[in-house]
C-alpha positions as CSV (number, residue, x, y, z in Angstrom):
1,X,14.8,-9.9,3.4
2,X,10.9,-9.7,4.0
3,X,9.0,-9.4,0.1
4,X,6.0,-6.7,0.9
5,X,3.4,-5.7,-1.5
6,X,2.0,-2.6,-1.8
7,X,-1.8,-1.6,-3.6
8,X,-1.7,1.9,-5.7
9,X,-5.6,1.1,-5.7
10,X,-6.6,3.6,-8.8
11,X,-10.7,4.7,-8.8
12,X,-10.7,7.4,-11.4
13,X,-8.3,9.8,-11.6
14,X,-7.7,9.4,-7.4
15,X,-5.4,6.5,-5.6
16,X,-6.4,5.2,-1.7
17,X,-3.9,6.0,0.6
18,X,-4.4,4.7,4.2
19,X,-2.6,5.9,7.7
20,X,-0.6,3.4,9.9
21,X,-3.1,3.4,13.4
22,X,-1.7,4.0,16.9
23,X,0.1,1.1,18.2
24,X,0.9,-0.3,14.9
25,X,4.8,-0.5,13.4
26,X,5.3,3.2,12.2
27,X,2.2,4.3,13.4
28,X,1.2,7.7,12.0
29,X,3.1,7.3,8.7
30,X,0.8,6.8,5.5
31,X,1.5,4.2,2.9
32,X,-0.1,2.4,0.1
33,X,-1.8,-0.3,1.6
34,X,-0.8,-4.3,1.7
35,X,1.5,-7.0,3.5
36,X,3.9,-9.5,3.8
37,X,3.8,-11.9,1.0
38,X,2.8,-15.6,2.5
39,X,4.9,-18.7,2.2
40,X,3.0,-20.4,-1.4
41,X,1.4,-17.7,-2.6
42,X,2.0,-15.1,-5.7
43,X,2.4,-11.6,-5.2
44,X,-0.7,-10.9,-6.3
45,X,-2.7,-13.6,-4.6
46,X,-0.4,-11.8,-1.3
47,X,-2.1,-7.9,-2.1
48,X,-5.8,-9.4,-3.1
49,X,-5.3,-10.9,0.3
50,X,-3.8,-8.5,2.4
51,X,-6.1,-5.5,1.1
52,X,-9.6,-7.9,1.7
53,X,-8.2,-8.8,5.5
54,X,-7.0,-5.2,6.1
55,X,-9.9,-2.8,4.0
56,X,-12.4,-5.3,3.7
57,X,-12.2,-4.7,-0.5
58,X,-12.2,-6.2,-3.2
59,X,-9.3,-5.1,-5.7
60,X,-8.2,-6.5,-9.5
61,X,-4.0,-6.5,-9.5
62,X,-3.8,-4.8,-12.6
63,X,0.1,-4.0,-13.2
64,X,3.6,-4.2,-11.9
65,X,4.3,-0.5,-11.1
66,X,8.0,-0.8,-9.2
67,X,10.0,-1.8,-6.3
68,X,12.5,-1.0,-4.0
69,X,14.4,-2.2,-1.2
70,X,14.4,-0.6,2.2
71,X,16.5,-0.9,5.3
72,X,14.3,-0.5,8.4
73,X,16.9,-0.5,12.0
74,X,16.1,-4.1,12.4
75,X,15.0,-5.3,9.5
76,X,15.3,-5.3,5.3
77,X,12.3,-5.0,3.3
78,X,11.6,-5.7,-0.9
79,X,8.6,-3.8,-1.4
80,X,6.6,-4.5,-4.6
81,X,4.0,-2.0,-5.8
82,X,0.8,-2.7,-8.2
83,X,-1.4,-0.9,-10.0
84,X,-5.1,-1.7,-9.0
85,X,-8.6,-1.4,-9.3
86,X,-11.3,-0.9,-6.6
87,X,-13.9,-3.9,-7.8
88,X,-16.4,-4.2,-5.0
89,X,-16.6,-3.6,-1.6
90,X,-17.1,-0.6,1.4
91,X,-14.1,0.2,3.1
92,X,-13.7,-0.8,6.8
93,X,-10.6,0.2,8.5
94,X,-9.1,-2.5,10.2
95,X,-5.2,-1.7,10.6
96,X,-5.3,1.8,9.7
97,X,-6.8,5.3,11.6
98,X,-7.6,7.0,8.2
99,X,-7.7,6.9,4.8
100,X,-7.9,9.5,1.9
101,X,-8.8,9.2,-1.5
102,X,-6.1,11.5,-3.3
103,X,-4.6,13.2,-6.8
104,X,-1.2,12.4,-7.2
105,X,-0.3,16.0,-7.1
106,X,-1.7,15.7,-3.2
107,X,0.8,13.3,-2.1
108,X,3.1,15.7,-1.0
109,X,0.7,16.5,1.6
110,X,1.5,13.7,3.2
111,X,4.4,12.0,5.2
112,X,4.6,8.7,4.1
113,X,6.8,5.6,5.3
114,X,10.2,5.3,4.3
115,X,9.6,2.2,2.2
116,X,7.1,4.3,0.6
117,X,8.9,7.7,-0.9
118,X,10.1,6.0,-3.6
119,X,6.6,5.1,-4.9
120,X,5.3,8.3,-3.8
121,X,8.0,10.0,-6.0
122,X,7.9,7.6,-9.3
123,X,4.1,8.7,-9.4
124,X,4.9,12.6,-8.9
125,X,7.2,12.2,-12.2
């Protein structure tokens, strides 16, 4: 099973959502943004990381939000979601084709990636 983290980057009352880019594993498909989790290093070292490489931000983990464990055709994922704040930083797309700045209520405008639903429905509760 592959650990995965995933940012629920909070600025105000709106959270970043980001879109998988052509050419990319599910390409298309939003998600909350992050990565694999490294050999030695802490979840949260994992989405500081991940979101820096990938958006070119700066975030604070602030929380534990949930997880869930997905079964992709060829593989098993644990995916780990945070609660986290935007700290410094202008976003630059590096693995992603868009990005939106959203209300939760807006989410269901969205088709997000399997590993993701479950996230996306905790935070319509």
């Amino acid at each position: 099973m592959i650990t995965v983290t995933a940012a629920i980057i909070q600025k105000g009352a709106k959270i970043l959502i980001t879109r998988r880019a052509p050419g990319k594993h599910l390409a298309g498909y939003w998600e909350f943004p992050g990565g694999k989790l490294d050999q030695n290093e802490t979840e949260q070292e994992c989405l500081a990381r991940e979101i820096q490489e990938e958006l070119n931000i700066t975030i604070q983990v602030d929380e534990f939000y949930r997880e869930n464990i997905h079964q992709y055709a060829n593989k098993q994922i644990l995916l780990k979601a945070f609660k986290c704040s935007l700290v410094s930083g202008d976003i630059i797309l590096r693995d992603h084709d868009k990005m939106a700045w959203i209300n939760n209520n807006e989410l269901t405008n969205y088709e997000f990636a399997p590993a993701d639903i479950p996230i996306v429905k905790a935070l319509l509760e």
